[in-house]
C-alpha positions in Angstrom: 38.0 -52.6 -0.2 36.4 -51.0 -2.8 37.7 -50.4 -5.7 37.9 -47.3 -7.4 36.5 -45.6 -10.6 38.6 -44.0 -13.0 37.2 -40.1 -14.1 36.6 -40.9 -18.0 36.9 -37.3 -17.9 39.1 -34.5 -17.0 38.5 -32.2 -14.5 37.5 -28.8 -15.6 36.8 -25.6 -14.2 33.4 -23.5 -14.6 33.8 -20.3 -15.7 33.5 -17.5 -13.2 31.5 -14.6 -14.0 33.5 -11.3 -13.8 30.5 -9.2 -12.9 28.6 -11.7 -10.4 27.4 -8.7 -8.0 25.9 -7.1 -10.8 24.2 -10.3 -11.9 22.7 -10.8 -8.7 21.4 -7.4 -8.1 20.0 -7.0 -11.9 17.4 -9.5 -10.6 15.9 -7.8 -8.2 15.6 -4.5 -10.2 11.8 -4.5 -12.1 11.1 -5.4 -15.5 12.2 -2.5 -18.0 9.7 -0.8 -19.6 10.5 -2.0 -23.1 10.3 -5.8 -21.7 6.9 -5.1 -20.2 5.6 -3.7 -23.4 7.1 -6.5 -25.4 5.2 -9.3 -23.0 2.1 -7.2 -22.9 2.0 -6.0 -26.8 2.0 -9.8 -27.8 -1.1 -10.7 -25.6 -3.0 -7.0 -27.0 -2.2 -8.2 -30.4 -3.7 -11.6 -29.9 -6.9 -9.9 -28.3 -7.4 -7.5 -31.4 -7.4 -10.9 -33.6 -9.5 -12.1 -30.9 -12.0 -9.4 -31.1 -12.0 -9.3 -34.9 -13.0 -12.6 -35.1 -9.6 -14.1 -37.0 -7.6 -15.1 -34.3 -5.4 -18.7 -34.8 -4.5 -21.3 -32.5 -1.8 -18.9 -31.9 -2.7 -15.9 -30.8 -5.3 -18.1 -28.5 -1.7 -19.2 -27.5 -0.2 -16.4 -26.7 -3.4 -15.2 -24.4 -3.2 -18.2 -22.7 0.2 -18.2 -22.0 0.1 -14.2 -20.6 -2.6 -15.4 -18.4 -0.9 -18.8 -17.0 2.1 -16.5 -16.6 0.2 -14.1 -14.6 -1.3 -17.2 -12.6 2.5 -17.9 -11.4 2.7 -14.5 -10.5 -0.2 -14.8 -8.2 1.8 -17.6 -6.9 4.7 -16.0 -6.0 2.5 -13.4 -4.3 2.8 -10.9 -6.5 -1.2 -9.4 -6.6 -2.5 -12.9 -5.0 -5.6 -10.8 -5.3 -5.9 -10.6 -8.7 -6.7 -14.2 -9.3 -10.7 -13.7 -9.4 -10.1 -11.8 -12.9 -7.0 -14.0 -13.9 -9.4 -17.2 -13.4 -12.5 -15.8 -14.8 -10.2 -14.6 -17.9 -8.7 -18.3 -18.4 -12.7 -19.4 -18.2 -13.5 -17.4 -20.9 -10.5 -18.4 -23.1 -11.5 -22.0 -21.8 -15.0 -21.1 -23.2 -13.8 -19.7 -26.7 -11.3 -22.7 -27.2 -14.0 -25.2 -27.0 -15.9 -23.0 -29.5 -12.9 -22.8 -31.6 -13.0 -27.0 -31.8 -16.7 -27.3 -32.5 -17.1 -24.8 -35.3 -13.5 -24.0 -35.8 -14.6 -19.8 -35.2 -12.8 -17.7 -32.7 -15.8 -15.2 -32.5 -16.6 -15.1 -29.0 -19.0 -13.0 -26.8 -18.6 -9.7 -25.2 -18.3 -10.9 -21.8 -15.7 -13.2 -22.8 -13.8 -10.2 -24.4 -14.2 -8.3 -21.3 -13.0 -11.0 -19.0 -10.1 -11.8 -21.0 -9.5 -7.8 -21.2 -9.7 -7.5 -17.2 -7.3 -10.3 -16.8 -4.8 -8.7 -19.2 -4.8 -5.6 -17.1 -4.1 -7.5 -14.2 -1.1 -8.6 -15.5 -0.2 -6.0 -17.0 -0.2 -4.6 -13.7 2.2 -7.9 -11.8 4.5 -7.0 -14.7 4.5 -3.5 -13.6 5.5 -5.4 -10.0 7.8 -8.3 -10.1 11.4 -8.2 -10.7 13.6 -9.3 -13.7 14.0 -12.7 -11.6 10.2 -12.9 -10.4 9.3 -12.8 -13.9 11.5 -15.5 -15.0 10.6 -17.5 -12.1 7.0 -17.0 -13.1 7.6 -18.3 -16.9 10.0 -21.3 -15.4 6.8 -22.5 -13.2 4.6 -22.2 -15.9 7.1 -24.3 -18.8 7.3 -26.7 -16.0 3.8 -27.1 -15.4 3.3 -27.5 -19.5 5.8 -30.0 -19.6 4.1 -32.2 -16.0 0.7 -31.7 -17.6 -0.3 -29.6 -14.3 -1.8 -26.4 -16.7 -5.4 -27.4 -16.5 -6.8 -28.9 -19.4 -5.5 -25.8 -21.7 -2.4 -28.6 -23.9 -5.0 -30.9 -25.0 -7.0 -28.7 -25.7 -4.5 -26.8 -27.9 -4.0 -30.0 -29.3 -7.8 -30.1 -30.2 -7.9 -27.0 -32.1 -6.3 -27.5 -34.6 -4.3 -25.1 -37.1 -6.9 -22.7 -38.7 
């Protein structure tokens, strides 16, 4: 016979949440508008720098990160077809980092600006789409693909750049 393990600790309860219905259904409701131009109004402020020619590490960041967000999007099927103008957007970003390492500039050409401006539409556009829990699924798959090193090359190459 086996023998048994004493609990170190004691048992207790999880707390139950009061308004669970209201939980569940405030996931399936869209992305307020105020969210939507929080998430978007970081990634235009980051492609003003861009443009100007004095964006950091940062704002490269925070482009990068709109447009691996928008990639899980696609993923969950929210505009699957958008992923032409998402990929050709993370090119150019690709494109500007490795500029950003060699020369330590973020001037970029105007087809790079123009991609990344078409994929920021697009998500734009998913945001306008996915729910409060599609969203959050969206930025759980791309923190876990971060942290498993499945995001491309884009964290070593963030690494790379440098703090300008």
């Amino acid at each position: 016979m086996a023998k048994q393990k004493k609990r170190s600790k004691a048992y207790k309860p999880k707390t139950v949440n009061p308004n669970s219905m209201n939980w569940a259904f405030s996931g399936t409701y869209t992305l307020p508008m105020d969210k939507q131009k929080d998430l978007v109004g970081y990634v235009d402020d980051a492609i003003t720098l861009l443009r100007l020619g004095r964006a950091s590490r940062e704002n490269w960041n925070t482009i990068a990160n709109g447009m691996n967000i928008a990639e899980a999007l696609a993923y969950f099927e929210i505009g699957p077809n958008l992923m032409s103008e998402i990929n050709a957007a993370q090119d150019a970003l690709h494109a500007i980092a490795m500029r950003m390492i060699k020369t330590g500039s973020s001037t970029c050409y105007a087809s790079e600006l123009a991609a990344i401006s078409e994929g920021r539409e697009m998500y734009k556009i998913q945001l306008g789409l996915c729910s409060q829990a599609e969203c959050g699924n969206a930025v759980k798959r791309v923190q876990n693909l971060h942290r498993s090193g499945g995001m491309r090359d884009m964290g070593k190459i963030y690494q790379a750049m440098g703090t300008q």
